[in-house]
Biotite code that builds the C-alpha atoms (Angstrom):
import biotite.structure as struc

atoms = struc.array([
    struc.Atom([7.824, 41.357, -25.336], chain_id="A", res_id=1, res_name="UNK", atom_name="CA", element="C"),
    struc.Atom([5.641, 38.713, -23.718], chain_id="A", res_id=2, res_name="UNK", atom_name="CA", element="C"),
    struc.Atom([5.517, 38.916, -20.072], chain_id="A", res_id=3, res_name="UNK", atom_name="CA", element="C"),
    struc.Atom([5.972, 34.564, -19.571], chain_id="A", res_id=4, res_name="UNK", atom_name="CA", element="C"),
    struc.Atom([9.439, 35.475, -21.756], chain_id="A", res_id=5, res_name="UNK", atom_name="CA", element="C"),
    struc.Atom([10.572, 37.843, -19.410], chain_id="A", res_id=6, res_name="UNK", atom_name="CA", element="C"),
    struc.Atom([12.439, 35.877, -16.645], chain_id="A", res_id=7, res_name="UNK", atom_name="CA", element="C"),
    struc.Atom([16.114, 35.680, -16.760], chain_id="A", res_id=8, res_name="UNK", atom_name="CA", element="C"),
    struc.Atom([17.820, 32.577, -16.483], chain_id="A", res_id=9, res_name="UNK", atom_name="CA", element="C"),
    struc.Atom([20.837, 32.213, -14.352], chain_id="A", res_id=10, res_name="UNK", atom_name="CA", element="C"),
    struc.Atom([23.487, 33.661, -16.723], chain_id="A", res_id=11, res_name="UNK", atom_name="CA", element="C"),
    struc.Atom([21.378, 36.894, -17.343], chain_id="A", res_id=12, res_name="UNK", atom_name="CA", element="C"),
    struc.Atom([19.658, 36.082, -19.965], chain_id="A", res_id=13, res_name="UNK", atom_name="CA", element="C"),
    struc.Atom([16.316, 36.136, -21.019], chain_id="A", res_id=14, res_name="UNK", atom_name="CA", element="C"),
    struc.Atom([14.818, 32.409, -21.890], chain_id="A", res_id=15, res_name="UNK", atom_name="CA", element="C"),
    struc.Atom([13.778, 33.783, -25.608], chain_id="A", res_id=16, res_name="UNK", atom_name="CA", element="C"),
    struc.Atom([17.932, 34.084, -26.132], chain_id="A", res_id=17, res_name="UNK", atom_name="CA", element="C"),
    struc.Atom([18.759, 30.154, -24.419], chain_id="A", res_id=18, res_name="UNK", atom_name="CA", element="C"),
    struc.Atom([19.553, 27.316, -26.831], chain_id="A", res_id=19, res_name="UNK", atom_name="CA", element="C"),
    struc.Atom([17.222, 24.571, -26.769], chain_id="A", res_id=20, res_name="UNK", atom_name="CA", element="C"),
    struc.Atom([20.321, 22.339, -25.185], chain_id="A", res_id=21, res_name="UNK", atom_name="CA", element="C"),
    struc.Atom([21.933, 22.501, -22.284], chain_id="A", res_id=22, res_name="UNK", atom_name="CA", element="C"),
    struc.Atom([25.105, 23.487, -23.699], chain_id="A", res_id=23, res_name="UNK", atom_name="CA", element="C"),
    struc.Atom([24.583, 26.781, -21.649], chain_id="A", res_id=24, res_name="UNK", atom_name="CA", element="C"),
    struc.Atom([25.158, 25.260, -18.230], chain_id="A", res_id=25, res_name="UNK", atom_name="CA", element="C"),
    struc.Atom([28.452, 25.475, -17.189], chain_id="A", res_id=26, res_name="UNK", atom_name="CA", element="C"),
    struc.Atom([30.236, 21.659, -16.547], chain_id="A", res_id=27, res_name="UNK", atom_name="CA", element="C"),
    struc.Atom([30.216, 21.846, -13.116], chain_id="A", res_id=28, res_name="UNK", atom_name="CA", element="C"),
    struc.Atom([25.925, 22.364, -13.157], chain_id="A", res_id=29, res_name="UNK", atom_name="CA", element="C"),
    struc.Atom([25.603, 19.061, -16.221], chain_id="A", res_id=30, res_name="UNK", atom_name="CA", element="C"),
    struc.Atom([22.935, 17.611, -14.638], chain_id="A", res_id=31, res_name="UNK", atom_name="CA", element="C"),
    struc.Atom([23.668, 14.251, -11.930], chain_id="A", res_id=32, res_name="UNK", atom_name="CA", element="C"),
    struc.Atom([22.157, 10.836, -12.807], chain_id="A", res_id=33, res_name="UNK", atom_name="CA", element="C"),
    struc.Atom([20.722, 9.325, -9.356], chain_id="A", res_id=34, res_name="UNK", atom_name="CA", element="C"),
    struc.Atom([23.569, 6.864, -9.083], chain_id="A", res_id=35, res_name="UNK", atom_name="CA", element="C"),
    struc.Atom([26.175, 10.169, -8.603], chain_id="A", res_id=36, res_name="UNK", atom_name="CA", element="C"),
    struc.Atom([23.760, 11.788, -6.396], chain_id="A", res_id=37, res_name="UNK", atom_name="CA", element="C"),
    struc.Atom([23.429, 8.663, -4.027], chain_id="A", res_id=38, res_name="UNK", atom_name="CA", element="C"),
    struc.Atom([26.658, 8.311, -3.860], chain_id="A", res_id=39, res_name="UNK", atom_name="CA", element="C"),
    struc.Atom([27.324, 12.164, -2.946], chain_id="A", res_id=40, res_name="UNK", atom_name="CA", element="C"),
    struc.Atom([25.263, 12.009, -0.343], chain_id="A", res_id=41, res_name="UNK", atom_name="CA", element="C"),
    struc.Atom([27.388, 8.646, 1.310], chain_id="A", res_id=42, res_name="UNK", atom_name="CA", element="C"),
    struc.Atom([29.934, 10.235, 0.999], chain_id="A", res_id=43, res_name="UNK", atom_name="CA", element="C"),
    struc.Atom([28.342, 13.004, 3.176], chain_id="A", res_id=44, res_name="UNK", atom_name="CA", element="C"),
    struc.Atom([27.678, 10.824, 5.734], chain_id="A", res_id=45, res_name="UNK", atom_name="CA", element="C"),
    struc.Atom([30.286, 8.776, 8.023], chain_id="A", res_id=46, res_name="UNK", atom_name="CA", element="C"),
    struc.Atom([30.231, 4.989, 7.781], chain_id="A", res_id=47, res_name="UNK", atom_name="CA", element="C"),
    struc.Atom([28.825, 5.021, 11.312], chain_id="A", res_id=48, res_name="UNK", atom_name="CA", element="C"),
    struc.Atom([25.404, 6.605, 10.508], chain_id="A", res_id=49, res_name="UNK", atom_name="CA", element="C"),
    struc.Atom([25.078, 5.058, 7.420], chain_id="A", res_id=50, res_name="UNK", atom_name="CA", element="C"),
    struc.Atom([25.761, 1.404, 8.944], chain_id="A", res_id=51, res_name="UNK", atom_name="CA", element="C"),
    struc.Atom([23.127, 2.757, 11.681], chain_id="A", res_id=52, res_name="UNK", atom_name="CA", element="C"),
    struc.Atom([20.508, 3.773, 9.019], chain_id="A", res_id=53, res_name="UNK", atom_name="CA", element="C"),
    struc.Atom([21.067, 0.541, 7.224], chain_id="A", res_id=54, res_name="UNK", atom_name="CA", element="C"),
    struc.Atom([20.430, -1.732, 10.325], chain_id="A", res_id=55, res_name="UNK", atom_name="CA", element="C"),
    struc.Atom([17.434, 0.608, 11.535], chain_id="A", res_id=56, res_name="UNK", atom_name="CA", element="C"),
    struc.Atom([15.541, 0.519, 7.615], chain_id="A", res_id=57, res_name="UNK", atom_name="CA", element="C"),
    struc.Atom([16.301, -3.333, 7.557], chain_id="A", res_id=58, res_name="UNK", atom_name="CA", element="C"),
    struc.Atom([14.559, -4.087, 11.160], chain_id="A", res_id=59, res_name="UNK", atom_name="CA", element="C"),
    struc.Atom([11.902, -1.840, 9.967], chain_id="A", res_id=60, res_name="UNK", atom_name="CA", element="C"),
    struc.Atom([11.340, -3.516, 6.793], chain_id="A", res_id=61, res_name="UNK", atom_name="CA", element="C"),
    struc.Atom([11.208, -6.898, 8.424], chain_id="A", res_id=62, res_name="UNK", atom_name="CA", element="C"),
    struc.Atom([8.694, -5.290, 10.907], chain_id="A", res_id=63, res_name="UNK", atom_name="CA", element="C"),
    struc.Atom([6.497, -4.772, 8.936], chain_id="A", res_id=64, res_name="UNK", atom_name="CA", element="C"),
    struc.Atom([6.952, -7.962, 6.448], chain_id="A", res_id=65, res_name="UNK", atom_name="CA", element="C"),
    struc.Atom([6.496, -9.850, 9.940], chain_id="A", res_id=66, res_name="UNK", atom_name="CA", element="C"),
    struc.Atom([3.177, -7.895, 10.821], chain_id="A", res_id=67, res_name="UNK", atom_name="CA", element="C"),
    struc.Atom([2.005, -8.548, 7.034], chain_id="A", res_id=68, res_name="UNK", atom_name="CA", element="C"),
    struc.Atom([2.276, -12.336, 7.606], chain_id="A", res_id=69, res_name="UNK", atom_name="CA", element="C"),
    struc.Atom([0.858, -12.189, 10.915], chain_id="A", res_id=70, res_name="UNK", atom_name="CA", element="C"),
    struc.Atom([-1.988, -10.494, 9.924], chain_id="A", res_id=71, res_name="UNK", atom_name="CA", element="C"),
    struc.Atom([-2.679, -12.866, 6.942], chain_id="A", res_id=72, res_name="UNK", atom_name="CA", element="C"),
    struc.Atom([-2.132, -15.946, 8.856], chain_id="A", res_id=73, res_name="UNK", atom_name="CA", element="C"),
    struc.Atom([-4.515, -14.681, 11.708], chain_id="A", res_id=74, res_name="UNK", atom_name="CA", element="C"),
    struc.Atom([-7.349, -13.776, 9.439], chain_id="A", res_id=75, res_name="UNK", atom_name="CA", element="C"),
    struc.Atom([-6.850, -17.108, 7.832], chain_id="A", res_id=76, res_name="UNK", atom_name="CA", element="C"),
    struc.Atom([-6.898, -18.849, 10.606], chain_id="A", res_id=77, res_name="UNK", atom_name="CA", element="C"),
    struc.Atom([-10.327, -16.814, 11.730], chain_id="A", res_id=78, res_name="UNK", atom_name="CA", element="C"),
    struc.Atom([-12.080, -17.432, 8.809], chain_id="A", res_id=79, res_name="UNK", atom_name="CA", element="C"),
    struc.Atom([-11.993, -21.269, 8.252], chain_id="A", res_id=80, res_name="UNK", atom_name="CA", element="C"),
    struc.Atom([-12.373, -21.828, 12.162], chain_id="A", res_id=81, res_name="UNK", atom_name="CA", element="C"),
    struc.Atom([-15.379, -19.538, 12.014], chain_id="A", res_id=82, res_name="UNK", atom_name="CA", element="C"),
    struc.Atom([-16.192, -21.435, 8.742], chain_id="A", res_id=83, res_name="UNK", atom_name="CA", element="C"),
    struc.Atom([-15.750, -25.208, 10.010], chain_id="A", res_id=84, res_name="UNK", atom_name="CA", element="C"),
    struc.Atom([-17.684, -24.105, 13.778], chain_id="A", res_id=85, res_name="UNK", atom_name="CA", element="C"),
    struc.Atom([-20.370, -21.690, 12.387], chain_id="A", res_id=86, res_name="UNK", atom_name="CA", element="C"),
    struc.Atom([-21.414, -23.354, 9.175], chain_id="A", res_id=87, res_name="UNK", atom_name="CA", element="C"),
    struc.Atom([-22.487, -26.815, 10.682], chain_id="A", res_id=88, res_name="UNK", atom_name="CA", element="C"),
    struc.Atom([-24.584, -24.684, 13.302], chain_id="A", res_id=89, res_name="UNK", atom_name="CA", element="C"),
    struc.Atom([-26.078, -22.836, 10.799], chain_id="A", res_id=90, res_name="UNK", atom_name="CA", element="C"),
    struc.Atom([-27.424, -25.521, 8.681], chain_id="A", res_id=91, res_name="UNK", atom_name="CA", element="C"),
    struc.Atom([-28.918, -27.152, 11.673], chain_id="A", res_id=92, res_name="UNK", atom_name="CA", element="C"),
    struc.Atom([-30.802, -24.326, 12.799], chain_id="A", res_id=93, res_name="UNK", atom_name="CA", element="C"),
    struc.Atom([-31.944, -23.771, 9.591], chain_id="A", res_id=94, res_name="UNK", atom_name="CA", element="C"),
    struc.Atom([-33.047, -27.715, 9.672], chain_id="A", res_id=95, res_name="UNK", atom_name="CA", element="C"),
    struc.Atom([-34.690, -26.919, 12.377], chain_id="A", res_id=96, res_name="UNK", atom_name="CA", element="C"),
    struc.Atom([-36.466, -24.283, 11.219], chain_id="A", res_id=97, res_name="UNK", atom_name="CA", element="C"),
    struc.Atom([-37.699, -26.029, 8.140], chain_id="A", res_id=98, res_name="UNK", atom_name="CA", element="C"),
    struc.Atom([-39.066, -28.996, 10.438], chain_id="A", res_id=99, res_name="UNK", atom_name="CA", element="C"),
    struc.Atom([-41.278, -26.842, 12.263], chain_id="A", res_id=100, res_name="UNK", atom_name="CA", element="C"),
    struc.Atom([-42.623, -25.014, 9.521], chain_id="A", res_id=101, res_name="UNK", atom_name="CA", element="C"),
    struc.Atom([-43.417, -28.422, 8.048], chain_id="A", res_id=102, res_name="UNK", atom_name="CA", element="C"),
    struc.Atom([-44.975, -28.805, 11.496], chain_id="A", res_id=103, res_name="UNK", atom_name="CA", element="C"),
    struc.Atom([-47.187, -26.530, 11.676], chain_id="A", res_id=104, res_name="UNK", atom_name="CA", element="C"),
    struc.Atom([-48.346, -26.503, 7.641], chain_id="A", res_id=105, res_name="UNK", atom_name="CA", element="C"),
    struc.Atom([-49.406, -30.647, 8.590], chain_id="A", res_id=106, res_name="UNK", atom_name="CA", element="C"),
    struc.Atom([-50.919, -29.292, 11.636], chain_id="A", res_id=107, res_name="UNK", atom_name="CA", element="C"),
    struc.Atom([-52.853, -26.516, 9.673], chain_id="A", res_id=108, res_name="UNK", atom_name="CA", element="C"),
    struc.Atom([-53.812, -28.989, 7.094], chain_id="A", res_id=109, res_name="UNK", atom_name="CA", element="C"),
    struc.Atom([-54.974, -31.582, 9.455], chain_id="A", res_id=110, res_name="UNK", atom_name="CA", element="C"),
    struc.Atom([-57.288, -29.132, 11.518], chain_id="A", res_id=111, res_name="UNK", atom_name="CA", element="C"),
    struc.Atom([-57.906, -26.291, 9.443], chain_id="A", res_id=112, res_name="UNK", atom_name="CA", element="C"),
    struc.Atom([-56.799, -22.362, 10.015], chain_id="A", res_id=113, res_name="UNK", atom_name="CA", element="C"),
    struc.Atom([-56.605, -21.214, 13.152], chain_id="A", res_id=114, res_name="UNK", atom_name="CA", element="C"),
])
């Protein structure tokens, strides 16, 4: 017998002799959809905690929404100022740049390389 077959399953027997369904499993083990097993587990808890829960996930959600938008609207707000203060400057240094450049090509020209 192949070793991998060898395992028993929970009624005793081997998995070579289960059916392909799950017709073995008893009605109590049919297996839960995620709507039963939510609503096992509040009805585990009292309404207390799970009014508690609820109000500490919600602040926590809007947290963090909050920090999201904060954090968008600050970089925004960084970026075009730096664009609308820096980008004038930048131009006119590079102006000024090109003006003495021209400068000093006329003054080359005029009195040769020196």
């Amino acid at each position: 017998m192949d070793p991998t077959k060898m395992f028993l399953a929970p009624s005793g027997a081997t998995i070579e002799e289960l059916p392909g369904d799950d017709s073995f499993l008893p009605e109590d083990d049919a297996p839960e959809t995620l709507v039963e097993r939510v609503s096992a587990l509040s009805e585990m808890f009292p309404t207390s905690v799970r009014h508690v829960t609820s109000k500490v996930m919600s602040g926590g959600v809007r947290a963090t929404v909050w920090c999201k938008d904060f954090a968008l609207s600050s970089i925004w707000i960084m970026t075009t100022s730096a664009v609308i203060l820096a980008l004038p400057l930048a131009i006119e240094v590079t102006q000024i740049q090109a003006d003495e450049e021209y400068k000093k090509a006329v003054t080359r020209n005029l009195f040769g390389k020196s």
